[in-house]
C-alpha positions in Angstrom: 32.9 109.4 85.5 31.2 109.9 82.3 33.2 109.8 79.3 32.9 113.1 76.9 35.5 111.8 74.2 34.5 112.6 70.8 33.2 109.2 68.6 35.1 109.5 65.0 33.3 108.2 62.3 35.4 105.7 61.0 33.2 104.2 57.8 30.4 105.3 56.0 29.0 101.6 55.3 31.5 99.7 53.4 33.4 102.8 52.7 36.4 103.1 54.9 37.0 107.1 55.8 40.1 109.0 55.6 41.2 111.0 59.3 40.6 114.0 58.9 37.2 113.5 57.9 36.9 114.0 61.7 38.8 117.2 61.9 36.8 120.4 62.5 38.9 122.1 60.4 38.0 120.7 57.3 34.7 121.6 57.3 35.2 125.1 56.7 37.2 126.5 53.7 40.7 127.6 55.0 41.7 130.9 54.6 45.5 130.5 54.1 46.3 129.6 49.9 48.7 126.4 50.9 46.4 125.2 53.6 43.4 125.6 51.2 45.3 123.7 48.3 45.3 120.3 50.8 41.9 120.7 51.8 40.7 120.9 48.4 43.0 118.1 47.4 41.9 115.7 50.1 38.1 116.4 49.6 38.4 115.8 45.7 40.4 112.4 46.5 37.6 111.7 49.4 34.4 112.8 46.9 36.0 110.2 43.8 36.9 107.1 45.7 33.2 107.6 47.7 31.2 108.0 44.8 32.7 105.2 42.5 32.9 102.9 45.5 29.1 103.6 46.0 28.2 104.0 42.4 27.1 107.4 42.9 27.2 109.6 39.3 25.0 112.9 40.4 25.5 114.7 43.8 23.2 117.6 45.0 24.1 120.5 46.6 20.2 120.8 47.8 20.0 117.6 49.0 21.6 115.7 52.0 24.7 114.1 50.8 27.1 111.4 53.5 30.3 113.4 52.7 28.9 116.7 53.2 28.5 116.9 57.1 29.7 114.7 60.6 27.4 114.5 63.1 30.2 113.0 65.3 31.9 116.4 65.0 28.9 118.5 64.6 30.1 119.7 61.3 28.7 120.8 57.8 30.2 121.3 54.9 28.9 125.0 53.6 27.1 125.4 49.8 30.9 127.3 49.2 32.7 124.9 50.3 30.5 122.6 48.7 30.6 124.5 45.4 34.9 124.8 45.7 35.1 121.0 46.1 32.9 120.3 43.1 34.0 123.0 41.1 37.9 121.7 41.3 36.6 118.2 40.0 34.9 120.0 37.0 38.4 122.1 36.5 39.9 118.7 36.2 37.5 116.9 33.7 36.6 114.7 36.6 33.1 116.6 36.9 30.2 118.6 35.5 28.0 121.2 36.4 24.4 119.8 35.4 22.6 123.4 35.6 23.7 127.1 35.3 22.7 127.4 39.5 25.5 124.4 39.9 23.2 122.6 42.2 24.0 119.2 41.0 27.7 118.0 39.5 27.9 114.8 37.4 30.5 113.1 38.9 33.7 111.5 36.8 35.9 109.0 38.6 37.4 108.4 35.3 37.0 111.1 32.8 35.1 110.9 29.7 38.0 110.3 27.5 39.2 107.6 29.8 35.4 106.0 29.5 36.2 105.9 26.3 39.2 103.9 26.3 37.9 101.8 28.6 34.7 100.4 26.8 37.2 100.5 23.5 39.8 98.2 25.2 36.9 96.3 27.0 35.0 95.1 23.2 38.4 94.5 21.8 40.1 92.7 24.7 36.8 90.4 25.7 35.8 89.7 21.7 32.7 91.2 21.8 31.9 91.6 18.0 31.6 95.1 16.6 28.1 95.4 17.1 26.1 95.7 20.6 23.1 96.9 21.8 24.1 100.0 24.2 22.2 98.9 27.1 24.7 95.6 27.0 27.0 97.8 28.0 25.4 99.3 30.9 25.1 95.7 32.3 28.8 95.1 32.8 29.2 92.2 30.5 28.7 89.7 34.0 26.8 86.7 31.8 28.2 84.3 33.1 28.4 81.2 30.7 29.6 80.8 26.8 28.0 81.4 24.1 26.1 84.3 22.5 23.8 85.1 25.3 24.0 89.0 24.6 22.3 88.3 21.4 19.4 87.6 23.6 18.4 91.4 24.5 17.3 91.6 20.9 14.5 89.7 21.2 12.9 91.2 24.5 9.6 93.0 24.6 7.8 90.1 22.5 7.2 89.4 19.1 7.3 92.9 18.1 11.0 93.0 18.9 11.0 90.3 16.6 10.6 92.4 13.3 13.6 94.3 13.7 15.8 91.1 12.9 15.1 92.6 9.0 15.9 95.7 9.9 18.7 94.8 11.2 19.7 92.4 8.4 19.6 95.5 5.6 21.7 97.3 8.5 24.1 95.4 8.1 23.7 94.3 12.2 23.2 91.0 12.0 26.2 89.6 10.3 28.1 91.7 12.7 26.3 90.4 16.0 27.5 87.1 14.8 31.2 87.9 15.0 30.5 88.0 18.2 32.9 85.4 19.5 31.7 82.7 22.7 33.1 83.7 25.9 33.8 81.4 29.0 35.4 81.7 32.3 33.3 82.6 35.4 32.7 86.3 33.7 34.3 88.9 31.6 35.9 91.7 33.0 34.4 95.0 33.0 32.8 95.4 36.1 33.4 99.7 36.0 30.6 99.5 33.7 28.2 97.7 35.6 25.1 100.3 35.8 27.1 103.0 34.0 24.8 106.2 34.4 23.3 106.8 31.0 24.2 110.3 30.5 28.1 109.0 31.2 27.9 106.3 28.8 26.3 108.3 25.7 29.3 111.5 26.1 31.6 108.4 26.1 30.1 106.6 23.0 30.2 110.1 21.2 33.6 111.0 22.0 34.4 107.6 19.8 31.8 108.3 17.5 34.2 112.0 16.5 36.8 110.1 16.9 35.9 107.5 14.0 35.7 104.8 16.7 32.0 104.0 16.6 28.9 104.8 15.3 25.6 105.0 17.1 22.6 104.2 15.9 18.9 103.8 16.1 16.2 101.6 15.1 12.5 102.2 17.0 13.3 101.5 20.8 16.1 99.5 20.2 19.9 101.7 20.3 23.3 99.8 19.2 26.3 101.4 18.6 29.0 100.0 16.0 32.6 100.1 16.9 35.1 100.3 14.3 37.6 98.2 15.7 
């Protein structure tokens, strides 16, 4: 006898899906106010924990995105529903509309604000000096070792990299890059900021830069930013 019963979908690679991903239901915006307020509150949970457990900063509503249909179930999410999903994370600071047509969101498992506070609590917990360059902080701080290995990414590109030591001198940079204290221990913590999206780190760096917490700045091709600590 053959056997019709339905397949879930249990896991979307590593990521470990929630029930009623594999409810019909779900898939199409409920007409009922209270039942509507738990779909939207499941799919917001669902669309966070996916995308910072994949890395995943910018979703498209034109494009083919894991969350947004079940083949199991035969089920696709429509652009409304799409659109009301996305939209809620924007109402809560936890997304943004990228274009006026909303056809891709930036997406904000931690808010800007709270980006902030982390990379703030991050340079002052690890030692960092008050001086980096910002694409240090896209790498996650994972050097493993001691020393001042992060002084390195100064000097990369070749010798021409090499004239901006003046520069930085009469910046005032250098004297701060060698606050920088030597680290040890099999790495530093600060893995959330491992391959930060660009466009997420810069709204974060600005918020502190209002906020008297840091100053960006630029010299050529090479961009540091200068915490006040």
């Amino acid at each position: 006898m053959e056997n019709n019963k339905v397949r879930n979908i249990k896991r979307l690679g590593n990521f470990e899906l929630p029930g009623f991903f594999n409810y019909p239901p779900y898939f199409t915006l409920q007409p009922s106010r209270a039942t509507r307020e738990v779909q939207v509150r499941l799919w917001k949970k669902l669309i966070l924990e996916y995308c910072r457990s994949q890395r995943i900063y910018i979703v498209s509503l034109e494009q083919d995105f894991p969350l947004f249909s079940n083949p199991a179930i035969q089920r696709s999410l429509s652009r409304e529903a799409k659109e009301a999903f996305l939209s809620a994370l924007v109402t809560e600071g936890h997304a943004e509309w990228m274009d006026s047509n909303c056809n891709k969101c930036l997406i904000l498992w931690l808010t800007i604000q709270d980006w902030a506070n982390y990379i703030l609590n991050f340079v002052k917990e690890n030692g960092l000096g008050s001086t980096m360059p910002v694409e240090d902080i896209r790498s996650g701080f994972d050097t493993r070792g001691t020393g001042h290995a992060k002084i390195k990414v100064l000097f990369r590109g070749g010798s021409g990299a090499l004239n901006l030591l003046g520069i930085f001198y009469h910046l005032g940079v250098v004297r701060h890059f060698s606050h920088i204290q030597p680290f040890s221990g099999p790495e530093l913590r600060g893995k959330e900021l491992a391959g930060i999206d660009s466009i997420v780190l810069m709204r974060a760096l600005r918020l502190l830069e209002q906020k008297g917490m840091a100053a960006i700045f630029k010299v050529n091709d090479f961009e540091g930013v200068k915490f006040c600590l």
